[in-house]
VOGU-892012 format. One line per 5 residues: number of its first residue (from 1); their letters; for each residue x, y, z of C-alpha. Coordinates in nm, 3 decimals, always signed. Layout:
VOGU-892012
NUM = a = X:Y:Z | ...
This chain:
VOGU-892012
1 = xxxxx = +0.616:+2.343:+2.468 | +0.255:+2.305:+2.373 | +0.021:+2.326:+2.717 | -0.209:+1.959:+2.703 | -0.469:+1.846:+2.889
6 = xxxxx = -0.413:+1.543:+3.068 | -0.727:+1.439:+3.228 | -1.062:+1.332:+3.048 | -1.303:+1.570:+2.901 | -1.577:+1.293:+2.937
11 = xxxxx = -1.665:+0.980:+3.073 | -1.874:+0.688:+3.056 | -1.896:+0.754:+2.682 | -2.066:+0.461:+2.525 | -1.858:+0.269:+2.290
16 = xxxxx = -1.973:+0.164:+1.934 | -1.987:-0.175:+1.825 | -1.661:-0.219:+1.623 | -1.484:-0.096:+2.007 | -1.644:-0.354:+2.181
21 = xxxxx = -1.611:-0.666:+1.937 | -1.498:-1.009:+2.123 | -1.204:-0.989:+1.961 | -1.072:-0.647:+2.043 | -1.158:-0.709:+2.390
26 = xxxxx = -0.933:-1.009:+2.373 | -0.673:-0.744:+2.272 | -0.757:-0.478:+2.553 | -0.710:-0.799:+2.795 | -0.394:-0.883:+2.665
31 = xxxxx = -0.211:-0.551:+2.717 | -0.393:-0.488:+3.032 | -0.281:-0.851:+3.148 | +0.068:-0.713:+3.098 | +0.010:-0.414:+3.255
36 = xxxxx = -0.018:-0.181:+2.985 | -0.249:+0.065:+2.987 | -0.443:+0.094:+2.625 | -0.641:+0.377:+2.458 | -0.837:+0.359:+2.128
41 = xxxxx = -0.670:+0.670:+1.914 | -0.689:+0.806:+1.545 | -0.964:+0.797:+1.335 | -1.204:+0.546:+1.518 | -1.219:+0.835:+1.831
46 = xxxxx = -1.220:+1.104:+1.613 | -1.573:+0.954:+1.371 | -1.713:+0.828:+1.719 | -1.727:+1.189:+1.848 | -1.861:+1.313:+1.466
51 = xxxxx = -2.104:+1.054:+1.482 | -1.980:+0.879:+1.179 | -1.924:+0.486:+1.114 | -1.553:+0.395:+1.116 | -1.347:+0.096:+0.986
56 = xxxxx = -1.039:+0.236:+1.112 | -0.971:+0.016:+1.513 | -0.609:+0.168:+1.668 | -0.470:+0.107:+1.986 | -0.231:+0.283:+2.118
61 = xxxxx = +0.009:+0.144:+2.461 | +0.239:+0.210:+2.674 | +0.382:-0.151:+2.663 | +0.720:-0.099:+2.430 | +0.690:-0.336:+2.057
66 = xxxxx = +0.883:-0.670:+2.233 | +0.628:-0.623:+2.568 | +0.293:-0.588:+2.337 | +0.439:-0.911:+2.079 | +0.458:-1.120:+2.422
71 = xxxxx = +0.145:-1.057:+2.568 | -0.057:-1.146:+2.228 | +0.196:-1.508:+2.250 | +0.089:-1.526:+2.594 | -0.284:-1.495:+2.526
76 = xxxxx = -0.269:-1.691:+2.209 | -0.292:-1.416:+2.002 | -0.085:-1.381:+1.687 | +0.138:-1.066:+1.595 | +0.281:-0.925:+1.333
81 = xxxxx = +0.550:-0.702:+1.344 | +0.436:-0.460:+1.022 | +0.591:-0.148:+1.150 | +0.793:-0.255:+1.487 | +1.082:+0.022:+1.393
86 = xxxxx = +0.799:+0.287:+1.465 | +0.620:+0.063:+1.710 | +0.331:-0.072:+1.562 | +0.267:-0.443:+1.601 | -0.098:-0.558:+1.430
91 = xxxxx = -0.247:-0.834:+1.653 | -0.511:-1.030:+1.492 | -0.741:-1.257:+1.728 | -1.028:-1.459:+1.567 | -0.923:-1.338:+1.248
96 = xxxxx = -0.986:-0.988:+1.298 | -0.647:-0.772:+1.284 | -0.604:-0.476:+1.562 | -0.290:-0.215:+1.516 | -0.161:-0.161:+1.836
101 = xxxxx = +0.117:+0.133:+1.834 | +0.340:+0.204:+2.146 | +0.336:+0.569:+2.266 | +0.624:+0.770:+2.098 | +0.773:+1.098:+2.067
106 = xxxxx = +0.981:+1.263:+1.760 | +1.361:+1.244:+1.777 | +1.415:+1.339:+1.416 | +1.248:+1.408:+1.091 | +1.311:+1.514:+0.748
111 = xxxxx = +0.975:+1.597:+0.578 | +0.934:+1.280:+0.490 | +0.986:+1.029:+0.757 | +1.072:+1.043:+1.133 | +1.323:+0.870:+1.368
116 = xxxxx = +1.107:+0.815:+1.700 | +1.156:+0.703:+2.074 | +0.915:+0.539:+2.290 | +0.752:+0.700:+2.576 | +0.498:+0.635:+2.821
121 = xxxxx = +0.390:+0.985:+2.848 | +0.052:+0.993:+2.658 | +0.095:+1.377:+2.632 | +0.444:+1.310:+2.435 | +0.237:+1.091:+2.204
126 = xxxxx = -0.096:+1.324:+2.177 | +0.169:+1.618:+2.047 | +0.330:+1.445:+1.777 | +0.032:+1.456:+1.575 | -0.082:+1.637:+1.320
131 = xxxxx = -0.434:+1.811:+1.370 | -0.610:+1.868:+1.722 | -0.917:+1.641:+1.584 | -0.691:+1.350:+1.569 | -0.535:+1.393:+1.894
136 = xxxxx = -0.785:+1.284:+2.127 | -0.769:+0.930:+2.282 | -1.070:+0.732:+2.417 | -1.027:+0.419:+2.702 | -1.212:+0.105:+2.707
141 = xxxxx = -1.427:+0.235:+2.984 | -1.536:+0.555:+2.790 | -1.287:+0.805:+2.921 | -1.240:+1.060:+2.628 | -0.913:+1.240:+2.629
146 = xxxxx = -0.881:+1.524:+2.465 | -0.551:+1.723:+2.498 | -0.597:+1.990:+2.229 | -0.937:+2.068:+2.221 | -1.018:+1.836:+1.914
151 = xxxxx = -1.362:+1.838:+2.040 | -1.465:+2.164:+2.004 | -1.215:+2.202:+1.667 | -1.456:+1.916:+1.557 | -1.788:+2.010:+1.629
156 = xxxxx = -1.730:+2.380:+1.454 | -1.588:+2.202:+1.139 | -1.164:+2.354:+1.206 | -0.914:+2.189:+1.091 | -0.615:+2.329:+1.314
161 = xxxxx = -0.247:+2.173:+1.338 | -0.079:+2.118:+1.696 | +0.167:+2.406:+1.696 | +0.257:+2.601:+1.480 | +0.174:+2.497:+1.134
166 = xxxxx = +0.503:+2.562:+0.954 | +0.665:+2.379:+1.140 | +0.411:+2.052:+1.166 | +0.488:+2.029:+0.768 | +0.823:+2.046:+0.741
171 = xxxxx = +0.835:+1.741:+0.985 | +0.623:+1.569:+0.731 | +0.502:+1.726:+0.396 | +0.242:+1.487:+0.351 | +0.033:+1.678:+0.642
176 = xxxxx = -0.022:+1.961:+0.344 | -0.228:+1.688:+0.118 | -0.374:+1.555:+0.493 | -0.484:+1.942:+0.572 | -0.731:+1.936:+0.255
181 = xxxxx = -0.825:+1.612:+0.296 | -0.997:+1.667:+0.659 | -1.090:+2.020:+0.563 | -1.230:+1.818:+0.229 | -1.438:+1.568:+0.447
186 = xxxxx = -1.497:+1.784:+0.838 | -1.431:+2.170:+0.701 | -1.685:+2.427:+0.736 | -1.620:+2.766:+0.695 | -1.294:+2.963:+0.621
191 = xxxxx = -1.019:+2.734:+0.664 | -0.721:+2.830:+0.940 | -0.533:+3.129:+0.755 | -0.204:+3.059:+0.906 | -0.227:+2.684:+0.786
196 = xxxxx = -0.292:+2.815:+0.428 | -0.018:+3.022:+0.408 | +0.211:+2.719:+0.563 | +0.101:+2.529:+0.313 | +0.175:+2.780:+0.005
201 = xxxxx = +0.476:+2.899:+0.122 | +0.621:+2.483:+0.139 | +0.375:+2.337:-0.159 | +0.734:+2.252:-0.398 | +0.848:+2.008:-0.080
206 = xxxxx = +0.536:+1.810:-0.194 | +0.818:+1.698:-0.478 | +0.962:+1.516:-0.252 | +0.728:+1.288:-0.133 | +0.688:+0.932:-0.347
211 = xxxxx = +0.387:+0.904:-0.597 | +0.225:+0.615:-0.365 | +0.219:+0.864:-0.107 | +0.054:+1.177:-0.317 | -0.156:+0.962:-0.517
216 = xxxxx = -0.322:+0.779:-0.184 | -0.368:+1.072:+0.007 | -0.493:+1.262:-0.332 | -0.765:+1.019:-0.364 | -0.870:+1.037:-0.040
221 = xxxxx = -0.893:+1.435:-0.079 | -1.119:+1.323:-0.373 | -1.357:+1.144:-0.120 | -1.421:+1.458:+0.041 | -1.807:+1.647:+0.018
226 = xxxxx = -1.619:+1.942:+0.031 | -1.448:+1.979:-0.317 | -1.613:+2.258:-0.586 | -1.731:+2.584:-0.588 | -1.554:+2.866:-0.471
231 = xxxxx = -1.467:+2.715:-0.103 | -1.384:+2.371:-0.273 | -1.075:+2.232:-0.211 | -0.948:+2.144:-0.546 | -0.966:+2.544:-0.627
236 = xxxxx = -0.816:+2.661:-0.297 | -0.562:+2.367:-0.339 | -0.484:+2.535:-0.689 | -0.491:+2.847:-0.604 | -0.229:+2.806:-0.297
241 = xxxxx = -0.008:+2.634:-0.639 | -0.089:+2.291:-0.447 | -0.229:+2.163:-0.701 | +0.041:+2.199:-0.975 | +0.274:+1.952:-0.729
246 = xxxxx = -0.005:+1.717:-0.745 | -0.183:+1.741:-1.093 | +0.036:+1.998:-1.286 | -0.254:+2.264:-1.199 | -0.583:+2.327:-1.367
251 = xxxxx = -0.745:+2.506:-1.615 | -1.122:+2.462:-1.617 | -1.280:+2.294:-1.312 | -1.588:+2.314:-1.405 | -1.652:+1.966:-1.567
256 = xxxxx = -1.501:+1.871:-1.238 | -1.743:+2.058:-1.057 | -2.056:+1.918:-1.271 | -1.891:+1.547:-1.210 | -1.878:+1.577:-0.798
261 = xxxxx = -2.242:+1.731:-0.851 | -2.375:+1.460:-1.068 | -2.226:+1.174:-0.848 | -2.385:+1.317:-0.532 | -2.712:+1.364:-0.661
266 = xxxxx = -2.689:+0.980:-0.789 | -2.502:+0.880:-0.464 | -2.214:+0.693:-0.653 | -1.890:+0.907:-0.572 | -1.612:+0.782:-0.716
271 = xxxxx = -1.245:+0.939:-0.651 | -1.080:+0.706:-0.922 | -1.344:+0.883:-1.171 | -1.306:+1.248:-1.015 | -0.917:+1.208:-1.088
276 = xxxxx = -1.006:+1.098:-1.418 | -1.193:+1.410:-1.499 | -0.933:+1.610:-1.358 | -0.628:+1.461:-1.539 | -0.841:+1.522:-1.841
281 = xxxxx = -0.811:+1.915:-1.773 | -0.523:+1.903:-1.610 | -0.170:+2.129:-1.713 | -0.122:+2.487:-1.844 | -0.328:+2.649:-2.123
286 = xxxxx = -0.165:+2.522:-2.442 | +0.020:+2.171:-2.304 | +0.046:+1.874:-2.523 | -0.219:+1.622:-2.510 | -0.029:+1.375:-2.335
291 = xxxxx = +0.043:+1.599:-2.027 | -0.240:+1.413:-1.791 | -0.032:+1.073:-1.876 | +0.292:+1.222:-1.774 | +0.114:+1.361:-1.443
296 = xxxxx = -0.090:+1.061:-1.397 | +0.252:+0.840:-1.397 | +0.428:+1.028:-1.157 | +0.158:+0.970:-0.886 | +0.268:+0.586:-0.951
301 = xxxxx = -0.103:+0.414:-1.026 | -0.155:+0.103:-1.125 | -0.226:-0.048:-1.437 | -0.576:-0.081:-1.401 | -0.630:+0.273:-1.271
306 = xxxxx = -0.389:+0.445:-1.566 | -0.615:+0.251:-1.806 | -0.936:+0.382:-1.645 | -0.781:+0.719:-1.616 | -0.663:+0.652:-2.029
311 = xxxxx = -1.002:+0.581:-2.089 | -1.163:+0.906:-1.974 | -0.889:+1.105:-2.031 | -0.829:+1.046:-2.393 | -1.117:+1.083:-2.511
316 = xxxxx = -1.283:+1.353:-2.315 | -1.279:+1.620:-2.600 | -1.490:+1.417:-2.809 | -1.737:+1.302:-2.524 | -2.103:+1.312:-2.595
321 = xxxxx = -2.261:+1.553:-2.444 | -2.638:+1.404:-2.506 | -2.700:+1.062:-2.378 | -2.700:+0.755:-2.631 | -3.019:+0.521:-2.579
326 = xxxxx = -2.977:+0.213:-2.313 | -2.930:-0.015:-2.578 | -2.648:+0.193:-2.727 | -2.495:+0.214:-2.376 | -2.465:-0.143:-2.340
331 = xxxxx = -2.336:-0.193:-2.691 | -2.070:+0.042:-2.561 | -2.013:-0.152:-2.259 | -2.003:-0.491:-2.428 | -1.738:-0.366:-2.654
336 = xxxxx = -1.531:-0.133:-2.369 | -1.628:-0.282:-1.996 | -1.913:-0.175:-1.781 | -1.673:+0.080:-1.553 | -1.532:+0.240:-1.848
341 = xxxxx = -1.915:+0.334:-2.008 | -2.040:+0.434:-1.683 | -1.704:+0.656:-1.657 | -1.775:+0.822:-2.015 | -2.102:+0.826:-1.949
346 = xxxxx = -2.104:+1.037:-1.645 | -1.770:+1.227:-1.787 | -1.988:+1.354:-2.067 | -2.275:+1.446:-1.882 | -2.026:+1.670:-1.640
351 = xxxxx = -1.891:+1.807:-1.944 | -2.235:+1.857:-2.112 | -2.353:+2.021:-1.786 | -2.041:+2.250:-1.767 | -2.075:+2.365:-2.075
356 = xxxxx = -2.482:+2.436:-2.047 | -2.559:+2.142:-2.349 | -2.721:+1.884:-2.110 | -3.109:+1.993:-2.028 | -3.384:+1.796:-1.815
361 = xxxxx = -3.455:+1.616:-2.120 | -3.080:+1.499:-2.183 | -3.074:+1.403:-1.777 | -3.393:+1.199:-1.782 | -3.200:+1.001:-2.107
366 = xxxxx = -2.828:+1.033:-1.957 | -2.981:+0.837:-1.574 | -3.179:+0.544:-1.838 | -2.833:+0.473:-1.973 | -2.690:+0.430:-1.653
371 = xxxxx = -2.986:+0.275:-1.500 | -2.933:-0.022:-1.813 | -2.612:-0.070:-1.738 | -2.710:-0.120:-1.361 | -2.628:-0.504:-1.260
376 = xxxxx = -2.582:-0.593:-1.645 | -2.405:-0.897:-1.667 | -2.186:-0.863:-2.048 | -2.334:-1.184:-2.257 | -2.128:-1.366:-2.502
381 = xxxxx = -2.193:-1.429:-2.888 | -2.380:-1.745:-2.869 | -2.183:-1.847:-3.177 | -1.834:-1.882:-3.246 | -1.559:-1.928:-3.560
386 = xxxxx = -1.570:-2.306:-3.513 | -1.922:-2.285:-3.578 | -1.906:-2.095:-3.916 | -1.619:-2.349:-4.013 | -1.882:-2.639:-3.964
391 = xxxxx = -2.105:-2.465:-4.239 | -1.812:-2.444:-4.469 | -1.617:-2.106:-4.456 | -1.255:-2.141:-4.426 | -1.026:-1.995:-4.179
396 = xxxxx = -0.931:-1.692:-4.208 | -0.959:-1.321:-4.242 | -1.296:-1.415:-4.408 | -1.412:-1.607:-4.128 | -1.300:-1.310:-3.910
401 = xxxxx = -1.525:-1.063:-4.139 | -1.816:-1.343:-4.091 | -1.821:-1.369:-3.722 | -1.782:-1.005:-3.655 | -2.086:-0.891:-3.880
406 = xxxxx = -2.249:-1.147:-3.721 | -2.205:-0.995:-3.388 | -2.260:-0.645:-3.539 | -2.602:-0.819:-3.590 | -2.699:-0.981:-3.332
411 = xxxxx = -2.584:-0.651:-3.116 | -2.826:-0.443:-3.310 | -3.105:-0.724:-3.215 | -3.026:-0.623:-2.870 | -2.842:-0.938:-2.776
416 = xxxxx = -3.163:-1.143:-2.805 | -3.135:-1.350:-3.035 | -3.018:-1.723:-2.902 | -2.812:-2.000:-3.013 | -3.038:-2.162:-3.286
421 = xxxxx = -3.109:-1.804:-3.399 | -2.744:-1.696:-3.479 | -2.705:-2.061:-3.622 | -3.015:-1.983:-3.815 | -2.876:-1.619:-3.944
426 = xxxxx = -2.507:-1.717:-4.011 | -2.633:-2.007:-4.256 | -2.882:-1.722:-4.414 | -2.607:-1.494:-4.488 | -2.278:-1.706:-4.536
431 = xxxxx = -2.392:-2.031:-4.662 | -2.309:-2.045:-5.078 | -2.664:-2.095:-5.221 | -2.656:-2.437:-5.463 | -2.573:-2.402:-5.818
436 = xxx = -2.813:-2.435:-6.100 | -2.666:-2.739:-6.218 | -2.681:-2.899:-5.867
């Protein structure tokens, strides 16, 4: 069995903010009122010691699921069983939800799931996980806990599984995806050897796993700094054949590449866009068109990110390279949506870029696009059919013909032009003139 540490590495650690909030303390109370002892665990101990913000509040206990649900009644504090079977039970007091997860140890798994029992041994708990970074727990009175030497793993940017790595993915595939993800977003330097070959030697079990579960953890890989060039992850996660259980493999990264650099240098990273680029160069050399839809759909998206994908994707051969004027860019976003300009847009420029076709010159025009399309609010024809009716056309496919020339005009006036002024054109072009004999 895997030596721990047991006692704290630190203490009197100061705790940020988000620990320390009314309501969490009304939590901490709680359990300790019961007398349960409580640690903060996961991600919120793990950003605290990398000095970076966190969203992410988890408690772990060693009160069992029925125990934690009657100390929240008995402080007035609402519960919510949402995962009780594991042993999580979200408490939310003054609004503010807190996951509180009862210590636990592995009876079973299947690569995809596991069948747990609760323990009070915080050891038991600490080993179940999957990287030494995320093993550490911190207590309310800044005791930091650190078991595997997540510390030190952390400050030298390793990403290193508890145990042996094989062994840590077969209990749950979805720790290959997590594995790039935190070498995507902590990593520096060459990644743990033995954990890469782990990871090629079970990439097909990825198969297994649902598309919620790829997609998710695929888009938080896409989050990552640490994603292009030759120590990126989306090339070591293709070359290890990750990547074709994911996205069908690549062929050309480097519009990719260009993308991740253009966003950074903008600050506006976007992983819904990044997979967009990426479907759109996605599959063997020769594939049919439509092989980024039939990837896309297994990772299970929704509507509104298969259309944003669609809209990138689809088009991304015949992508400008050089950048239309502002006007023209909000001409295209009046007609398409803000996101989905801003997505060609940038899509273009990456491909541009990759290809060596976008110059200073192109860049200066390419960030003036954006920059109109920054905060524009889409206006409305100040006109409508009913309007042309009142002057006398019938309805119709004429009227139809009318309204949009009409708006083809008053588009290439820049949307200026008000209500009297579209009233003014319309009767200027569509009105019959009076007969001679009239």
């Amino acid at each position: 069995m895997l030596p721990a540490r047991t006692d704290p590495v630190a203490t009197g650690l100061v705790l940020p903010p988000a620990m320390t909030a009314a309501p969490v303390r009304r939590v901490l109370a709680a359990l300790a009122a019961a007398g349960g002892e409580a640690r903060f665990v996961g991600g919120a101990v793990r950003d605290l010691m990398a000095g970076q913000p966190s969203a992410d509040i988890d408690l772990a206990t060693t009160l069992l699921p029925d125990a934690v649900m009657a100390a929240a009644s008995q402080a007035g504090i609402k519960a919510v069983p949402t995962g009780i079977d594991h042993g999580t039970v979200t408490l939310v007091a003054d609004r503010v939800p807190v996951e509180v997860t009862t210590l636990r140890r592995d009876v079973a798994t299947d690569g995809r799931r596991a069948v747990v029992a609760f323990t009070q041994d915080w050891s038991e708990d600490a080993r179940r996980r999957d990287f030494t970074v995320n093993a550490m727990s911190l207590s309310a009175d800044g005791r930091l806990y650190d078991p595997f030497d997540g510390l030190a793993d952390l400050a030298n940017g390793r990403v290193r599984f508890i145990g042996d790595a094989r062994r840590r993915i077969l209990e749950d595939v979805l720790r290959i995806l997590r594995f790039f993800r935190f070498e995507a977003r902590i990593g520096r330097g060459a990644p743990d050897r033995t954990a890469l070959d782990a990871c090629r030697e079970l990439a097909e079990r990825i198969d297994s796993l649902s598309g919620e579960r790829i997609r998710d953890e695929f888009l938080r890989i896409l989050r990552g700094p640490r994603l292009t060039g030759g120590d990126g992850m989306i090339l070591l996660m293709a070359d290890l054949g990750v990547l074709d259980h994911v996205l069908g493999g690549v062929v050309d990264t480097g519009p990719f590449d260009a993308l991740v650099a253009i966003e950074t240098e903008l600050g506006i990273p976007d992983p819904e866009r990044r997979l967009a680029v990426l479907a759109a160069v996605c599959g063997p050399a020769g594939d049919s068109i439509d092989h980024w839809r039939r990837r896309i759909e297994r990772l299970r998206p929704s509507n509104q990110m298969l259309a944003r994908v669609a809209a990138v994707a689809e088009v991304a051969p015949r992508l400008p390279a050089l950048p239309p004027t502002p006007l023209a860019a909000r001409v295209a976003a009046y007609r398409d949506g803000v996101v989905t300009t801003r997505d060609r847009l940038l899509a273009g420029w990456a491909r541009g870029r990759a290809r060596g076709i976008t110059d200073d010159t192109a860049a200066v025009g390419l960030r003036a696009a954006l920059a109109a399309l920054e905060g524009w609010q889409q206006p409305g024809l100040p006109v409508g059919g009913a309007d042309l009716v009142a002057m006398g056309l019938k309805p119709g496919p004429a009227l139809g013909q009318a309204l949009a020339e009409l708006e083809a005009w008053w588009l290439d006036e820049g949307f200026l032009p008000d209500r009297a002024r579209c009233l003014a054109e319309a009767r200027r072009r569509f009105t019959p003139l009076p007969s001679a004999g009239d």
